[in-house]
Backbone as CSV, one residue per row, in Angstrom:
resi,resn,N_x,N_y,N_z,CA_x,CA_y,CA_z,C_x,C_y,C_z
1,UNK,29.000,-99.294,-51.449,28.124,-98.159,-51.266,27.093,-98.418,-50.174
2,UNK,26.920,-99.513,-49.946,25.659,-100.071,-49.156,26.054,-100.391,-47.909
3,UNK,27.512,-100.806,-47.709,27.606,-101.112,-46.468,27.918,-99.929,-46.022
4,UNK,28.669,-98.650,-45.920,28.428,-97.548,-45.057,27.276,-97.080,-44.927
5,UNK,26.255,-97.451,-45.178,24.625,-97.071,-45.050,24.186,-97.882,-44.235
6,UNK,24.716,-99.202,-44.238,24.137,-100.364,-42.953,25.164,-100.198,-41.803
7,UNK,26.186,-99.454,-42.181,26.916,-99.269,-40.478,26.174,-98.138,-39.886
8,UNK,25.933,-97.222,-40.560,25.246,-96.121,-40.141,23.910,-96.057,-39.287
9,UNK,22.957,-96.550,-40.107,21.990,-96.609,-39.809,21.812,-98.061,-38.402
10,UNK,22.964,-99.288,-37.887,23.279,-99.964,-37.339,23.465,-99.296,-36.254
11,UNK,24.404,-97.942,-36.716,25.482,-97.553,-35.028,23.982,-96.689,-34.402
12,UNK,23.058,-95.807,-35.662,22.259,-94.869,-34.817,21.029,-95.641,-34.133
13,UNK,21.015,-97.214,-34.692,20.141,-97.747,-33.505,20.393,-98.605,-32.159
14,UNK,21.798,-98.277,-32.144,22.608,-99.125,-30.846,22.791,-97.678,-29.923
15,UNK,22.372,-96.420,-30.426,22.857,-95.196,-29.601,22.228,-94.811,-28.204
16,UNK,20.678,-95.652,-28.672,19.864,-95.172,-27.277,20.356,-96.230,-26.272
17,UNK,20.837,-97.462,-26.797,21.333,-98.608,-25.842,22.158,-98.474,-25.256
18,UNK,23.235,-97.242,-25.801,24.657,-96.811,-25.192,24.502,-96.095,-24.021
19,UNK,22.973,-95.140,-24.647,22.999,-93.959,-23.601,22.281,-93.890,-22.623
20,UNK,21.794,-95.651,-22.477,21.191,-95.964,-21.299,21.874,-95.862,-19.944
21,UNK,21.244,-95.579,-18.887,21.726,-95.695,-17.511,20.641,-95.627,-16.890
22,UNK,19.477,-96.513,-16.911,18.646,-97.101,-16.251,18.781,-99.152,-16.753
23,UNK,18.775,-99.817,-16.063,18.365,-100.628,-16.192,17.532,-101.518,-14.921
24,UNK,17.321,-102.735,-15.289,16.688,-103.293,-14.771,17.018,-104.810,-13.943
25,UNK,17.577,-105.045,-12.143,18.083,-106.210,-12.112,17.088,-106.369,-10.946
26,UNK,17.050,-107.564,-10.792,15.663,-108.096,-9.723,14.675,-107.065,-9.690
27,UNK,14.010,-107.017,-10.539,12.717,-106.334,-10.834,12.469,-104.944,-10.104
28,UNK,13.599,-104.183,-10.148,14.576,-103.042,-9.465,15.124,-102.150,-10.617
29,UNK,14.663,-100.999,-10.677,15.662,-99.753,-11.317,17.211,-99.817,-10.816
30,UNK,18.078,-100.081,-11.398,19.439,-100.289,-10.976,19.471,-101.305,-10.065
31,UNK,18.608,-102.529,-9.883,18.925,-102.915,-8.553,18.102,-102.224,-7.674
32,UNK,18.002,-100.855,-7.518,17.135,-100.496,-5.731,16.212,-99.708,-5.886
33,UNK,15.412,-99.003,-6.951,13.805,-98.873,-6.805,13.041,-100.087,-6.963
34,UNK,12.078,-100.187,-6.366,10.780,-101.221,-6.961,9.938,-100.748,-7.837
35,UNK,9.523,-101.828,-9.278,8.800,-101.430,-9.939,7.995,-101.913,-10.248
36,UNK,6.530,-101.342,-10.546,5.483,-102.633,-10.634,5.424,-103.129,-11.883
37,UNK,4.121,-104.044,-11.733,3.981,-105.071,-13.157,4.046,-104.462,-14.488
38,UNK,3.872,-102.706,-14.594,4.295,-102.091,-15.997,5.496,-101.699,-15.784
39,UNK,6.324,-102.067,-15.159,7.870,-102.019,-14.864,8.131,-100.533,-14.653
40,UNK,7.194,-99.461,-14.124,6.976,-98.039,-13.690,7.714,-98.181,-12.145
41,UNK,8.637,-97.597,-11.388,9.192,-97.461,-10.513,7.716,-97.181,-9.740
42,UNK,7.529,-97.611,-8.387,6.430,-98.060,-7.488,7.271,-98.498,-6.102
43,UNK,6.130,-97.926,-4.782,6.266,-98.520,-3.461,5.193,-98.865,-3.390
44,UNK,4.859,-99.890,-2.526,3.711,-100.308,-1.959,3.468,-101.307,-0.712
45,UNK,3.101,-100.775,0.718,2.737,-101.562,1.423,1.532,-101.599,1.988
46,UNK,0.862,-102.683,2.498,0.010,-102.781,3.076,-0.058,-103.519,4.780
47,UNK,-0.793,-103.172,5.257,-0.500,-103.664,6.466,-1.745,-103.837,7.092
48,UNK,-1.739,-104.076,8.645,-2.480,-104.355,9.776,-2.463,-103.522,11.048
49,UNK,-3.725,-102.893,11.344,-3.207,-102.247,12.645,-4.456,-102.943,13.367
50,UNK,-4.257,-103.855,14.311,-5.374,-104.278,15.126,-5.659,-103.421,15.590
51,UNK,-7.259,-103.843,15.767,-8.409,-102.600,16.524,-8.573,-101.363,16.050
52,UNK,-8.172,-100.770,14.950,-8.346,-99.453,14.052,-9.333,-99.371,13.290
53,UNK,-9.866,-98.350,13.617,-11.146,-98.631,12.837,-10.814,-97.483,11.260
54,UNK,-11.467,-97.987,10.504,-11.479,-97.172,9.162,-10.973,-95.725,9.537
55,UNK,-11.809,-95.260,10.534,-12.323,-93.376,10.458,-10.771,-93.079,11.299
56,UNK,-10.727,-94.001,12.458,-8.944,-93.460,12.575,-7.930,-93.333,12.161
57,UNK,-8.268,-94.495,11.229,-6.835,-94.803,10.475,-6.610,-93.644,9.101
58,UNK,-8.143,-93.037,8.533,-8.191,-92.399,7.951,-7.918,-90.939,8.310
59,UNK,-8.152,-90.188,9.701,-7.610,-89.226,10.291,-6.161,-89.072,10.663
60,UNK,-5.473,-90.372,11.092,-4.152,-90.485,11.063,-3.420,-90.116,10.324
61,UNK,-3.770,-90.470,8.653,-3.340,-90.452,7.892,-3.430,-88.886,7.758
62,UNK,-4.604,-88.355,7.299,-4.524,-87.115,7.043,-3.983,-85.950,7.690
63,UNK,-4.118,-86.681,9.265,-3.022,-86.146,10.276,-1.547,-85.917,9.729
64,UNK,-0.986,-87.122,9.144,0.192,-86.940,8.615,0.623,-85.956,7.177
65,UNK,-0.426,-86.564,6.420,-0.279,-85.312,5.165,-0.054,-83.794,5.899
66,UNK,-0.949,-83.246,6.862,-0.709,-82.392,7.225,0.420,-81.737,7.825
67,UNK,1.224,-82.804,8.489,1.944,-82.702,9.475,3.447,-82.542,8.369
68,UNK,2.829,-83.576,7.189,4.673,-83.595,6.533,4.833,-82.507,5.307
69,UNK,3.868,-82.440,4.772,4.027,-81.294,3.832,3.380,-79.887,3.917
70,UNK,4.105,-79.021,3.677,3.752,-77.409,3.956,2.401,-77.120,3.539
71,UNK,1.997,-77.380,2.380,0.588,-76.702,1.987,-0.136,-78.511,1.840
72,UNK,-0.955,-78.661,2.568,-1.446,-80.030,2.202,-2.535,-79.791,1.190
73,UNK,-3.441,-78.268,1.869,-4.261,-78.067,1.050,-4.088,-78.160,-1.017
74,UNK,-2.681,-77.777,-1.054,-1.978,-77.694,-2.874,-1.634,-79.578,-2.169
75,UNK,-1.355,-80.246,-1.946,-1.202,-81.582,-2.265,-2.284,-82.544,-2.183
76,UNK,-2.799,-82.504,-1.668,-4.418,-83.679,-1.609,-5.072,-83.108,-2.643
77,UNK,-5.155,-84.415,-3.435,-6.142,-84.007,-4.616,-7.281,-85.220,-3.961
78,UNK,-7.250,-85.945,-3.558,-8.302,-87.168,-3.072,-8.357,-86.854,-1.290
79,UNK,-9.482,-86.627,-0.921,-9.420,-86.688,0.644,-11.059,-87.236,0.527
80,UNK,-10.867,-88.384,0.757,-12.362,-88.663,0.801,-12.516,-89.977,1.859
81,UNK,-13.032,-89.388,2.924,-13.611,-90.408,4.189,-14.662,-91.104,4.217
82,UNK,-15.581,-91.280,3.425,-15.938,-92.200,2.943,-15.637,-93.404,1.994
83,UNK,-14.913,-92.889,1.331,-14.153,-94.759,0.721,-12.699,-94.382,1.565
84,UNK,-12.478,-93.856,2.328,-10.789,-93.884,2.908,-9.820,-94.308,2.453
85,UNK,-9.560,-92.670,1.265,-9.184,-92.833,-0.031,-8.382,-91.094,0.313
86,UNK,-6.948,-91.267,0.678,-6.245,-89.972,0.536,-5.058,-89.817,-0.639
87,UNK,-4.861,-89.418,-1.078,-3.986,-89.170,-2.459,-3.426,-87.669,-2.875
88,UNK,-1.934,-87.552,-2.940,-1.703,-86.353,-2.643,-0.567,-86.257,-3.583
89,UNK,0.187,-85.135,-4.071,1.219,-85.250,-5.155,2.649,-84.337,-4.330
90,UNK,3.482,-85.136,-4.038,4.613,-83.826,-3.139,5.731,-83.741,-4.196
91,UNK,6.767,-82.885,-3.630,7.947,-83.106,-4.022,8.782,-82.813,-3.304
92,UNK,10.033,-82.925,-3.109,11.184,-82.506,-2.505,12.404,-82.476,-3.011
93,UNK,13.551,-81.811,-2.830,14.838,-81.903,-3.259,15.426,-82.776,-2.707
94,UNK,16.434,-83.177,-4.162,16.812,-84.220,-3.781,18.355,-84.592,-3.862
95,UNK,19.363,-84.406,-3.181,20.756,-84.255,-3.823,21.544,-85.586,-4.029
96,UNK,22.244,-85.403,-4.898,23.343,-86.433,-5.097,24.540,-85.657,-5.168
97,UNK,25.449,-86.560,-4.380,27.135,-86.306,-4.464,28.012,-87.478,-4.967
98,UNK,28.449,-87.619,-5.837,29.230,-88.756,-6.702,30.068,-88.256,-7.355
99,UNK,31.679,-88.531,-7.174,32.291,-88.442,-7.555,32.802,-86.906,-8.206
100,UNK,32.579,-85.942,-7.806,32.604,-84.596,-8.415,31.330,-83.753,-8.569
101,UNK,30.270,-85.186,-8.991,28.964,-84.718,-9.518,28.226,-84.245,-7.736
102,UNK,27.855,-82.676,-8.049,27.162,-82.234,-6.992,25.717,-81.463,-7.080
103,UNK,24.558,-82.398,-7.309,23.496,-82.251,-7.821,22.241,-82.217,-6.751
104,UNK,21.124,-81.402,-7.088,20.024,-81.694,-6.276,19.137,-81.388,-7.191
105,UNK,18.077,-81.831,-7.403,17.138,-82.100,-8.479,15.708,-82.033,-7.533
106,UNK,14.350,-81.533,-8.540,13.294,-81.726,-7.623,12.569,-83.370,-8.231
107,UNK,12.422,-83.852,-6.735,11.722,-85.396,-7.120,10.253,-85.382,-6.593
108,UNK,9.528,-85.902,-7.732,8.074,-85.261,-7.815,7.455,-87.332,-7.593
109,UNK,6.539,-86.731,-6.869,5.921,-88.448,-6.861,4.518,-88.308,-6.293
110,UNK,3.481,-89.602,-6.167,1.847,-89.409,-6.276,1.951,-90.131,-5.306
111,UNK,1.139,-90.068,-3.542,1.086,-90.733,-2.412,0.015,-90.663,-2.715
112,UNK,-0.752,-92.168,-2.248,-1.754,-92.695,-1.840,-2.293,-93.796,-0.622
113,UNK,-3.098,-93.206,0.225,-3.644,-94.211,1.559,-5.079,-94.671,1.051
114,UNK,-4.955,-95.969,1.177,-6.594,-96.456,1.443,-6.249,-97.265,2.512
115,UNK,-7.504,-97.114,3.233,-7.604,-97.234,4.655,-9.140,-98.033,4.680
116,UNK,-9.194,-99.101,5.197,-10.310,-100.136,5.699,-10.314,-100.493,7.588
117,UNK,-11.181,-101.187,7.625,-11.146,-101.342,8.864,-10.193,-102.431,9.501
118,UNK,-8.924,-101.580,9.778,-7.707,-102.223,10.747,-7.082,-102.663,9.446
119,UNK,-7.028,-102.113,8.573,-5.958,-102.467,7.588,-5.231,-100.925,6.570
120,UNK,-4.771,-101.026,6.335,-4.188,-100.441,4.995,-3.456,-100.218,4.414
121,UNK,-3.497,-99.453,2.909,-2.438,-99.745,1.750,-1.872,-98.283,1.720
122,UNK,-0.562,-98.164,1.086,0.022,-97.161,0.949,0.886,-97.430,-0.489
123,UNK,0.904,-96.621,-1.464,1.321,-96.861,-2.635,2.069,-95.209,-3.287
124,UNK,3.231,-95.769,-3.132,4.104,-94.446,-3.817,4.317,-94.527,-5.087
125,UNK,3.972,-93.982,-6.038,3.958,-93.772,-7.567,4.309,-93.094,-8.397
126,UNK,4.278,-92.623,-9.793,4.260,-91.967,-10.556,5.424,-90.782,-10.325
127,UNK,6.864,-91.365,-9.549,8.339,-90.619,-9.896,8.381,-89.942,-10.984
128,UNK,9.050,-88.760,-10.756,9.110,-87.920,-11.705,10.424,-87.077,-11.328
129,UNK,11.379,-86.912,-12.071,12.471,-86.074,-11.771,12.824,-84.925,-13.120
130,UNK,12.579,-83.367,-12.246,12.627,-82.309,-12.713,11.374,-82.564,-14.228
131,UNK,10.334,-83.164,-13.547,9.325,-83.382,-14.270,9.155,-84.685,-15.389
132,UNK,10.363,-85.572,-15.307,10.431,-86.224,-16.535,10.653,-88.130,-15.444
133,UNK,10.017,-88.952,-16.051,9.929,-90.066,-15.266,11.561,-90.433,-15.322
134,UNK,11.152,-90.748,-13.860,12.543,-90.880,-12.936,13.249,-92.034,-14.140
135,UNK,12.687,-93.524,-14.530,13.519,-94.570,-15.191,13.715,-94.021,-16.609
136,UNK,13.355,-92.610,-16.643,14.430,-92.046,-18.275,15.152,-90.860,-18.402
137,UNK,15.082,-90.407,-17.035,15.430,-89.227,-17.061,16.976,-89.344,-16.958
138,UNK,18.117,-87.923,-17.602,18.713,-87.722,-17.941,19.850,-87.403,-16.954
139,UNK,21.017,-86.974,-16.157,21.655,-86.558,-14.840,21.982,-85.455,-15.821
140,UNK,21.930,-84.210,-15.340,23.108,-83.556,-16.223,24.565,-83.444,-16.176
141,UNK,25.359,-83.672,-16.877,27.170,-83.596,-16.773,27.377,-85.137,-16.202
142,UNK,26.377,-86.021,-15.972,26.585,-87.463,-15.902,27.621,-87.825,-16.947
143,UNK,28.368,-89.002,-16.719,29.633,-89.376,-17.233,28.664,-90.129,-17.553
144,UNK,29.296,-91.183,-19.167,28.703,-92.198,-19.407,28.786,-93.554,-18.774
145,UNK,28.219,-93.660,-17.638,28.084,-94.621,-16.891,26.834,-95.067,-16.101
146,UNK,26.457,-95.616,-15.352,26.023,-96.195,-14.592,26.104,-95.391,-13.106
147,UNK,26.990,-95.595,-12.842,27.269,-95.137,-11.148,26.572,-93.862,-10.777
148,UNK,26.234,-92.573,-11.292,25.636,-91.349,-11.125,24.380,-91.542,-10.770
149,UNK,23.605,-92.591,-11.696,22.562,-92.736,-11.370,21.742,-93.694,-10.395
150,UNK,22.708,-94.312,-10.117,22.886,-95.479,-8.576,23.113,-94.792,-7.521
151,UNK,23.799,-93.799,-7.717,24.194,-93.164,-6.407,22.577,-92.271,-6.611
152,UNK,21.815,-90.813,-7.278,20.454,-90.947,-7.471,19.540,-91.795,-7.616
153,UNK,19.246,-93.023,-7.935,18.512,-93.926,-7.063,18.687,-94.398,-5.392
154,UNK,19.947,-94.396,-5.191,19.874,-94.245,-4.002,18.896,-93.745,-3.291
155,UNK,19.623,-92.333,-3.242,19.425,-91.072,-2.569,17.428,-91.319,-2.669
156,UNK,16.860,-91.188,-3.951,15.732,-91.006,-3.843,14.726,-92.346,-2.727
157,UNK,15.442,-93.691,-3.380,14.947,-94.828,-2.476,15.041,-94.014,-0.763
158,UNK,16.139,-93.904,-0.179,16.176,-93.542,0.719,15.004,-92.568,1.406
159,UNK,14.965,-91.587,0.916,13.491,-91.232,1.169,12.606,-91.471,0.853
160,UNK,12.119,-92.077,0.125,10.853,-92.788,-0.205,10.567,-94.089,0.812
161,UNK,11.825,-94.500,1.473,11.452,-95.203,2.708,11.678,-94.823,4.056
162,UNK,11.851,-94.075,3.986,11.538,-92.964,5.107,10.211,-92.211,5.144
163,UNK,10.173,-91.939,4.098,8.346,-91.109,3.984,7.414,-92.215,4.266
164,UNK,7.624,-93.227,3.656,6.715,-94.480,3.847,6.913,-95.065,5.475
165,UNK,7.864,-94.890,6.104,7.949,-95.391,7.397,7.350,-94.135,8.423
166,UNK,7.301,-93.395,7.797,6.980,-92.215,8.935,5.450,-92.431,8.628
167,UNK,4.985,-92.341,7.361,3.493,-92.608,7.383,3.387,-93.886,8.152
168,UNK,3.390,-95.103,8.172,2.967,-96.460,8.766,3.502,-95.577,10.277
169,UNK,4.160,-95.336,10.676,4.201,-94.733,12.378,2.896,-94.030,12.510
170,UNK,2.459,-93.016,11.843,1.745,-92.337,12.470,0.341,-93.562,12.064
171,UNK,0.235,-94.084,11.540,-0.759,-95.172,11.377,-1.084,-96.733,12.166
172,UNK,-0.207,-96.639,12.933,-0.165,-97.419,13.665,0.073,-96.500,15.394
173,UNK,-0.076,-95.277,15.276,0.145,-94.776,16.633,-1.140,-94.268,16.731
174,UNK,-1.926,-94.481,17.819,-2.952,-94.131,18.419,-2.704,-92.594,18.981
175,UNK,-4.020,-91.937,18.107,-3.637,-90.459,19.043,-4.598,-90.029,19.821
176,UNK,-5.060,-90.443,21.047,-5.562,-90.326,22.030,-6.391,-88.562,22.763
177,UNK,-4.570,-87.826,22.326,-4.625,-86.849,22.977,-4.379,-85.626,22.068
């Protein structure tokens, strides 16, 4: 009588383990997001721009918010030139093609610049897909596997280092004119 009650209650706590398709290898969502020390999917670089002073590097930047997203005014929630401190929330579509699966999803994430004199940090955060954090969220019509969501980590890494490289360009390019 007891042991179909311990298989039961056995199989329904091995179910969320089944229906995983996030994991975790070199301190990587599947292998290719980065995640920080609360194991939250995270970018982050910091850098050097000789001879930049705070107030440029901080106009640059905001130069770029402007330049990459349609309403900057609805994305900057932090614009503050005195601690050179910009922080903004975007999103974009995002598609995956795998195997049959032909998906585009909106990927929601939190940009942040702090900017010092001839230095600064850039930190991409708080992923979110179709509102729900990217390392639990669900594919829909995903097969039980792995691969759907490798091929969507992909896709999202991919722009997230692209957005991050286009910001460090315009942060390291002097705009004169």
């Amino acid at each position: 009588m007891l042991k179909p009650l311990y298989f039961l209650v056995s199989l329904l706590l091995t179910l969320p383990v089944i229906a995983q398709k996030s994991v975790v290898q070199d301190d990587k969502l599947n292998g290719i997001i980065p995640l920080d020390s609360e194991g939250k999917p995270a970018y982050q670089v910091n850098n050097n721009v000789e001879g930049a002073t705070k107030d440029e590097l901080f106009k640059r930047a905001r130069k770029w918010f402007v330049k990459t997203y349609n309403a900057p005014q609805d994305v900057l929630q932090v614009n503050d030139s005195s601690s050179g401190v910009l922080t903004g929330t975007g999103s974009q579509r995002t598609p995956v093609k795998y195997q049959g699966l032909d998906w585009q999803g909106n990927m929601e994430h939190t940009l942040s610049v702090k900017v010092k004199e001839g230095k600064y940090q850039i930190s991409l955060t708080d992923l979110k897909v179709e509102g729900n954090p990217l390392q639990s969220y669900q594919l829909p019509n995903a097969a039980q596997n792995q691969a759907p969501y490798t091929a969507l980590y992909r896709a999202i890494d991919q722009h997230n280092r692209s957005l991050i490289a286009s910001l460090e360009k315009a942060l390291a390019t002097s705009t004169d004119f």
